[in-house]
Structure formats: structure tokens, C-alpha cells
C-alpha positions in Angstrom: 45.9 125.7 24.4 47.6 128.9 25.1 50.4 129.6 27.8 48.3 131.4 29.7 45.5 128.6 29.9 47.8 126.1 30.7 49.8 128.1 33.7 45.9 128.0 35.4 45.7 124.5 34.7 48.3 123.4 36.9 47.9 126.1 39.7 44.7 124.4 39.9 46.0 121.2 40.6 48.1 121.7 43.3 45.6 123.3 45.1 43.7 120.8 44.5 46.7 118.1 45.6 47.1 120.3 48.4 43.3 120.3 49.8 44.0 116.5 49.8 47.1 116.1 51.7 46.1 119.0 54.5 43.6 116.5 56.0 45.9 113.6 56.3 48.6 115.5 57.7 46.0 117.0 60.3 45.0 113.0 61.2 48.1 112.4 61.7 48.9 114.8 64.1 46.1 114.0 66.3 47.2 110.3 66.1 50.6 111.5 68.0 49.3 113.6 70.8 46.4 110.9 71.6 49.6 108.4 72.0 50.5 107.5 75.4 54.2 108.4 76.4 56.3 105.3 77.5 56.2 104.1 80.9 59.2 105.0 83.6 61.8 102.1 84.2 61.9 101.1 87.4 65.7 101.3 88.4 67.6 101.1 91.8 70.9 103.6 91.6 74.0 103.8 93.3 77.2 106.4 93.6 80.2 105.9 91.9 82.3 106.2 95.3 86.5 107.1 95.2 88.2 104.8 97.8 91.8 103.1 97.7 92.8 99.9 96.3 95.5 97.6 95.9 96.9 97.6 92.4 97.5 94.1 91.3 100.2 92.6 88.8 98.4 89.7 86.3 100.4 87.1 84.9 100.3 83.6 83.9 102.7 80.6 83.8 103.0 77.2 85.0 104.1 75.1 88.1 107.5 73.7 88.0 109.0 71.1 90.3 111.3 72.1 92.6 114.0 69.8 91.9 114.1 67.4 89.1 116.8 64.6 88.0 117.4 62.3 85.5 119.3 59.6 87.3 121.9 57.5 85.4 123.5 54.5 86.0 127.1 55.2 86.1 128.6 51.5 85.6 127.8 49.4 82.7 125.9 46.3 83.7 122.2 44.1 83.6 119.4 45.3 85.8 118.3 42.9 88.3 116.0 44.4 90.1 113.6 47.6 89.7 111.7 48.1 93.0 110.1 51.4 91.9 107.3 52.0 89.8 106.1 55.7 88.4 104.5 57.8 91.6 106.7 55.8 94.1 107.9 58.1 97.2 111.3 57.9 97.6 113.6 58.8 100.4 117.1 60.2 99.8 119.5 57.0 99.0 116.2 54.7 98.5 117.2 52.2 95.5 115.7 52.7 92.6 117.5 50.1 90.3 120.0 47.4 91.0 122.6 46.2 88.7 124.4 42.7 88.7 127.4 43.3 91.2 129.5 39.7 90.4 132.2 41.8 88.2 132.5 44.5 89.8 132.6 41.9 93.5 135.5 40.3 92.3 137.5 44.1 90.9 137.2 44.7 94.6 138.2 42.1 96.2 141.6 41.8 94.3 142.1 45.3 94.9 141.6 44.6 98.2 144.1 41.9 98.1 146.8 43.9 96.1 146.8 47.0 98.6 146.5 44.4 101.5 150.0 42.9 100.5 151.5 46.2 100.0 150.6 46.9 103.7 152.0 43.5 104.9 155.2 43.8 103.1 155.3 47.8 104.6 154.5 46.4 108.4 151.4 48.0 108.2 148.5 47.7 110.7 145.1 48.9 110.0 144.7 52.7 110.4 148.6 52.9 110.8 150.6 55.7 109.6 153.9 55.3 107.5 157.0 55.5 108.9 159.8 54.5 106.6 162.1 53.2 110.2 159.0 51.1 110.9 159.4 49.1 107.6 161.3 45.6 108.7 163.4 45.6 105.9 164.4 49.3 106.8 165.3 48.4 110.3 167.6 45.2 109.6 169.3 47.8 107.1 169.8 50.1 110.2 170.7 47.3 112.5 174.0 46.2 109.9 174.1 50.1 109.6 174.6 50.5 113.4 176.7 47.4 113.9 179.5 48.6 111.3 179.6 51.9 112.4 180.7 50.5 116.4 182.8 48.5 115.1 184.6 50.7 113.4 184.3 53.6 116.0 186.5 50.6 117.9 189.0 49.8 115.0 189.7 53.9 115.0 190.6 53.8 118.6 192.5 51.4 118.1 194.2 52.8 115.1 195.0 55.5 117.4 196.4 53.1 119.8 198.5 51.2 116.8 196.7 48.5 117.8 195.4 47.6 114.2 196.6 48.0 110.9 195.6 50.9 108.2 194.3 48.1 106.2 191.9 46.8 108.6 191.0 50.3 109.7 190.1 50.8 105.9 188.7 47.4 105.7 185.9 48.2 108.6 185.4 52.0 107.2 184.3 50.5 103.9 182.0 48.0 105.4 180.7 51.0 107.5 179.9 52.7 104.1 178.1 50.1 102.5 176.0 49.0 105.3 175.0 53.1 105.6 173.9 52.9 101.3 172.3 49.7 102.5 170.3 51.4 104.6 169.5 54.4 102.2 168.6 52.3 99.9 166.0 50.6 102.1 164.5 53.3 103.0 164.2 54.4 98.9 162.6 50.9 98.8 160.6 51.4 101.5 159.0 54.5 100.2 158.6 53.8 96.7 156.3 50.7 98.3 154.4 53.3 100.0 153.8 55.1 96.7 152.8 51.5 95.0 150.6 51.0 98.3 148.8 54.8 97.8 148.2 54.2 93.8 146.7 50.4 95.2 144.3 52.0 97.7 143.1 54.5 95.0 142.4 51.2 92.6 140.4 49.6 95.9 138.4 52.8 96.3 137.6 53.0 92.2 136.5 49.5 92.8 134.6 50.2 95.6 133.0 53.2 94.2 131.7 50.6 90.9 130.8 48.3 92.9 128.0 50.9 95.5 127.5 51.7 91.6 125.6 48.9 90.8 122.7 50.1 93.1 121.4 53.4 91.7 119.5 55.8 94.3 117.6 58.8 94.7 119.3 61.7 95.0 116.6 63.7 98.1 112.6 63.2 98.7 110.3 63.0 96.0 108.4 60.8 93.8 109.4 58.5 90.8 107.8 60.5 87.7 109.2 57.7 85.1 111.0 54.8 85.3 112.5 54.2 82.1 114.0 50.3 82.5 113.1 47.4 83.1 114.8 43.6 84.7 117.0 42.2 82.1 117.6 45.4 80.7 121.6 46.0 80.0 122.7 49.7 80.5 125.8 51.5 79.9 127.3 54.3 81.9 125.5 57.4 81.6 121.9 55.6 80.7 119.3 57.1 82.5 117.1 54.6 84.5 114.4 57.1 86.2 113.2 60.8 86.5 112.7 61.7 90.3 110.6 65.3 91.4 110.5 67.1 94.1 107.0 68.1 94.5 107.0 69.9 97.8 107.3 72.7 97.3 106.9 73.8 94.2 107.4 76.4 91.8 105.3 78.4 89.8 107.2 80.0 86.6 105.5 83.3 86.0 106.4 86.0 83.1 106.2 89.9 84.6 105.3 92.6 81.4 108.6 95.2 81.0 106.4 97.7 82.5 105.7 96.1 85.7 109.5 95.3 86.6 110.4 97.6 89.2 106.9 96.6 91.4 108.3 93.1 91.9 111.0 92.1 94.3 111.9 89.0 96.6 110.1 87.6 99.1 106.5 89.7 97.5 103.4 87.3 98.1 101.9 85.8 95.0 98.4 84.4 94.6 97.4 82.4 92.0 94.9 80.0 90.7 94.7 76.7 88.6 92.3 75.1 86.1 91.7 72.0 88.5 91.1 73.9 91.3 88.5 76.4 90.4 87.9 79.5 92.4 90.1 78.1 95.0 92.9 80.3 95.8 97.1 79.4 95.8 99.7 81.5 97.8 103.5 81.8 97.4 106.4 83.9 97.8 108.5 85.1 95.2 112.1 83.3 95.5 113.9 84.0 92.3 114.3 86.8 89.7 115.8 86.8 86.5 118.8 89.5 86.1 117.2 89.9 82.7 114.4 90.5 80.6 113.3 87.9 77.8 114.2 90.2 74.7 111.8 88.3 72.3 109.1 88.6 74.9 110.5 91.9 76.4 109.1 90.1 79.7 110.9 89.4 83.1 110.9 86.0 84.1 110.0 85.6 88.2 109.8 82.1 90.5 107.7 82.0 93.4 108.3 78.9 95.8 104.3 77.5 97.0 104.0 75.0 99.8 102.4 71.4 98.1 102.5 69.3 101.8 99.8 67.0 100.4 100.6 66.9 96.4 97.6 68.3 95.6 99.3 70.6 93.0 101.3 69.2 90.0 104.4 70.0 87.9 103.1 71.3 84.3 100.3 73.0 85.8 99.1 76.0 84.2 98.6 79.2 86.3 97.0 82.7 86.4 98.4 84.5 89.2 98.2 88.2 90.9 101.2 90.0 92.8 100.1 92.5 94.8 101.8 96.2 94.1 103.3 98.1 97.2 101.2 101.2 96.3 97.9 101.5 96.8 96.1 103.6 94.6 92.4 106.1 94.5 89.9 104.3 92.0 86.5 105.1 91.1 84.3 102.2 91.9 80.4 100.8 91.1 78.5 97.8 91.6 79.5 95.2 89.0 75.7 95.1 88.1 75.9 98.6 86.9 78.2 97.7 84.0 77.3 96.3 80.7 79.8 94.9 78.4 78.8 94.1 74.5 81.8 93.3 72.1 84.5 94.4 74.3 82.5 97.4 75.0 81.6 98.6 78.4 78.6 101.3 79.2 77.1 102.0 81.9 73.4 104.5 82.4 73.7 107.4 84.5 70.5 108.4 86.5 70.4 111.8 85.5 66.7 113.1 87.0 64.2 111.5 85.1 65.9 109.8 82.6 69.4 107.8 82.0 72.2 108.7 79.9 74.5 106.3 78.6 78.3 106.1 79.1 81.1 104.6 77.3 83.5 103.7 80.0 87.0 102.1 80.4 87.2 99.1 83.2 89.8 98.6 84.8 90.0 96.2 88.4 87.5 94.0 90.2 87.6 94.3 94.0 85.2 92.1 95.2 81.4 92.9 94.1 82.4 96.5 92.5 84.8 97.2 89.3 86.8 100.2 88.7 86.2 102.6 86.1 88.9 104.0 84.8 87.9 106.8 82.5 84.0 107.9 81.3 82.6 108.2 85.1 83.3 110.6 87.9 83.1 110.3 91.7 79.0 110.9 92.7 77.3 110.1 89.9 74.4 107.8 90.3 74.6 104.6 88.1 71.6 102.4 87.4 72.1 99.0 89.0 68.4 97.6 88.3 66.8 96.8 85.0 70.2 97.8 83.4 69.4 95.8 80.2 66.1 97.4 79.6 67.6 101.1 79.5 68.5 102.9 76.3 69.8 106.5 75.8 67.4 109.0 77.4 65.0 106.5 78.5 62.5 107.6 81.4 63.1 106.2 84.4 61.9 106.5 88.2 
């Protein structure tokens, strides 16, 4: 076959393929404009509005009690009694364990004794104060004192008369002196007693102290959260014997981001909600702030003090709480049924005409029934809030 016959050969064929194909395509065609278009969506729409909100503060923590103590027994001895059991209301001074007193009983009592004698020996009544010329064996000193010195106030005038001899004036002079060192040295008696009487008192108040000892109380109002002996048990100083909380009120523990730190002050309301309470609202007042942040958290620590009058809140707690900023701020803001969130991804449909158009947006607050959108909507536009999840990208809607 030559070139020439072959070149005709295939021009002949595509015409042919050609004459094939250009009634199909035509079918085709005809197919797509009988097609019906899609049906309108039904769709109710509403306008982003601009209005004012409070900005709010999240954060999470925990309830903490107010107070909390580990009581110890601070004398060694064997528990007799133990009239508390964990969840027990306590007053202040209510006994929570009793220790056997017989040792301690009898260190009293001679202390007692020993201080007692010391007093008796001083001329001491009860409640009396010390005074050294008050001590008998001080005032017979004085007495001899006394007596020597008249007598020999009369042997001098009578010296002076040449009445008496030098010796016997001498004689009475010397008794004179030693009755006066007498005295002094009564009087140093007399207070060094006082001194042995001071250090005896202090022994009867250590024994005292022991003895109230042996009967361990609550420190304020609260409840027993463990009691960690039992009868028969034998403690040493410094073993602790219960745990007592103060429930009422409470505190709730929170941790503030660096960025939020100069929004929160003292005495700022706090609201906050638990797990076992759900949807039902918590308020307090922020009592304490840390002077500094948490470096490995870079987060301030705050403490807000909440009212618990019927223990219906519980130490360990966990909580997700709000604190209200001082500024309120303009926010664009839509019916919570107008947004769609897939995957951490929010959209909403703007009614545009006939048809929606779908918008990425950024969320950022819910206040009530509408949220804020932070960025991808402006103030005015219409937003679908009906049939949402049937809408795509340019769908028709009415």
C-alpha cells in the first residue's frame, strides 16, 4: 500500500469515529437540560448583631478546706477513750481522744505539794505577793536586829555619861553587828526560797500542762475527716491521733494563665461549677493571691473563699470556674444554632440572596443562647439558623 493510500485510510476513520461519537454527545446534552434543578432549602435566617459583653476569665482547680489539722498527742501515754468517729462535728476544745492520766495525776500532785511547802515555809497565803519582811524567819532576824541596836543606843549614852565601861560598850556594838548580818542573811535566805518557790510553781504548771495533755481536743469547728487510733493504742508525743477540717467555708484553689494576671484582684466574684452538681451554679469571692507566678506552669495561683453552710460541697473537689473581667467588651454574636462545629472546625452559612455561602469562623464566648464569633463574620449578615445540616456551599435556599 502506498503512503498516499494509507493517509486516506485513516482520515476515513476518524470521520467515521467522529459520526459515531456526535450523536451520543448530542443525547447527552438533552439528558441535562431535561434535568430538574434542585429544590430550595427551606431556612429561617438571622443577623449577626454587635452588642457588649462581659469578658470572662476560665480556669479550673479544686476545693480546699479552709482550715485543716493534724492533731497530736503531745504526752506519751495509752488511749482510753476515742469518742469520735470519721464525719463527727466537733466544737472547739471537744475531746477527740483521752489518754490515761494516773502518771501524769500523781507529777501534779507532788508538784503541788513541793511549791505548797515552799509557800508555807515563805508565810505565804494564796494569791499573796512576796515580801522578804513578811517571811517569819526574816522578822525574828529583825526583832534581835532591833533589840541590839536599843540596847546599845543606851550603852552609848551611857558611855557618854561614864556610866559603862569601853568594854561593854564594845561588847553591845558587836552584838548589834551580828544581829544586823543575822538579819541580812535572812532576808538572802528568804529570797533565794522565793526563787526555789518560782522554779516549783513552773514544775506544777509543766505538770499541769501534761496532765490537760492527756485529753486531746479540737482546735475550732469542723468535722473529724480521720481518726487514726484506736483504745489501747500507746502513743508518743507528737503521734498524730486525728485530721479535723473546716468545711465552712471553703476554698476553691484556682490557677489564672500569665496573660490574665492583671484582670484579677481581691474581693472579684468567682463562679464556678462541680462534677456533682451539674449545671448548678457556685459563687465566691476571691480572698488570696499569690505574690508570684508558678514558673513551671507560668500560671498565678488565686483562692476564692465560698460559703458551704450545709456541707453540700467537699474538700478535693474538682472545679471549673469563671471570673468575671472589669471590662466589657463589643462582640459579634449569632444564635448557637447557626454554628456548626466538625473536628474542631466551626462554619457557619450565610444567606446571601438565593443561595448560602459557607464560612470558616473562629468562636469565641457563649452568652446565653448566642456565641461570639470572633473572626470570619461581620455585623449584619444573615446566618441560616434552620436546616443548617442540610446546606452545602452555594446551595439554593428560600
Amino acid at each position: 500500500m502506498t503512503r498516499q493510500s494509507l493517509q486516506q485510510s485513516v482520515m476515513t476513520l476518524i470521520a467515521a469515529g467522529a459520526a459515531l461519537v456526535a450523536p451520543a454527545c448530542s443525547s447527552g446534552d438533552a439528558k441535562t437540560k431535561d434535568r430538574p434543578a434542585p429544590a430550595a432549602i427551606a431556612v429561617a435566617a438571622a443577623a449577626a448583631t454587635e452588642q457588649p459583653i462581659s469578658r470572662f476569665i476560665r480556669a479550673t482547680g479544686s476545693l480546699m478546706a479552709e482550715e485543716q489539722a493534724d492533731v497530736a498527742a503531745e504526752t506519751a501515754g495509752r488511749v482510753v477513750a476515742a469518742p469520735v468517729e470519721r464525719g463527727t462535728a466537733v466544737v472547739e476544745n471537744a475531746i477527740l481522744v483521752r489518754l490515761s492520766s494516773t502518771e501524769t495525776d500523781a507529777q501534779l500532785r507532788e508538784a503541788e505539794a513541793n511549791a505548797a511547802q515552799i509557800e508555807a515555809r515563805l508565810g505565804l497565803a494564796d494569791g499573796a505577793a512576796f515580801d522578804v519582811n513578811a517571811v517569819p524567819e526574816v522578822q525574828n532576824a529583825r526583832a534581835s536586829y532591833d533589840l541590839a541596836q536599843s540596847e546599845f543606843n543606851r550603852i552609848k549614852s551611857l558611855l557618854d555619861q561614864r556610866v559603862v565601861s569601853q568594854s561593854e560598850y564594845d561588847q553591845r556594838r558587836t552584838q548589834m553587828e551580828a544581829t544586823r548580818q543575822q538579819y541580812e542573811s535572812a532576808k538572802n535566805g528568804a529570797a533565794q526560797q522565793f526563787q526555789s518557790l518560782q522554779a516549783a510553781r513552773a514544775r506544777v504548771a509543766l505538770a499541769r500542762k501534761a496532765f490537760a495533755d492527756t485529753t486531746v481536743r479540737s482546735p475550732f469547728n469542723g468535722a473529724v475527716a480521720e481518726r487514726l487510733v484506736s483504745v489501747g493504742d500507746y502513743v508518743t508525743r507528737g503521734t498524730k491521733v486525728a485530721v479535723v477540717v473546716r468545711a465552712n467555708p471553703l476554698r476553691v484553689r484556682l490557677t489564672i494563665p500569665e496573660q490574665f494576671i492583671s484582670a484579677v484582684a481581691v474581693a472579684q466574684p468567682v463562679n464556678f461549677e462541680v462534677d456533682a452538681y451539674p449545671g448548678r451554679q457556685f459563687v465566691g469571692k476571691i480572698q488570696y493571691v499569690s505574690p508570684a507566678l508558678q514558673a513551671d506552669q507560668r500560671a498565678l495561683t488565686v483562692e476564692a473563699t465560698v460559703p458551704n453552710p450545709k456541707g453540700e460541697l467537699k474538700p478535693g473537689l474538682f472545679a471549673t470556674a469563671r471570673i468575671e473581667q472589669p471590662n466589657r467588651a463589643t462582640a459579634v454574636l449569632v444564635p448557637a444554632a447557626a454554628v456548626q462545629t466538625t473536628a474542631g472546625t466551626s462554619r457557619v452559612f450565610v444567606v446571601a440572596s438565593d443561595h448560602a455561602e459557607e464560612r470558616i469562623v473562629t468562636t469565641g464566648q457563649v452568652v446565653g443562647d448566642l456565641v461570639e464569633i470572633s473572626t470570619g463574620l461581620t455585623a449584619g449578615e444573615r446566618v441560616a439558623t434552620k436546616n443548617v445540616g442540610q446546606l452545602t456551599d452555594g446551595a439554593r435556599v428560600q
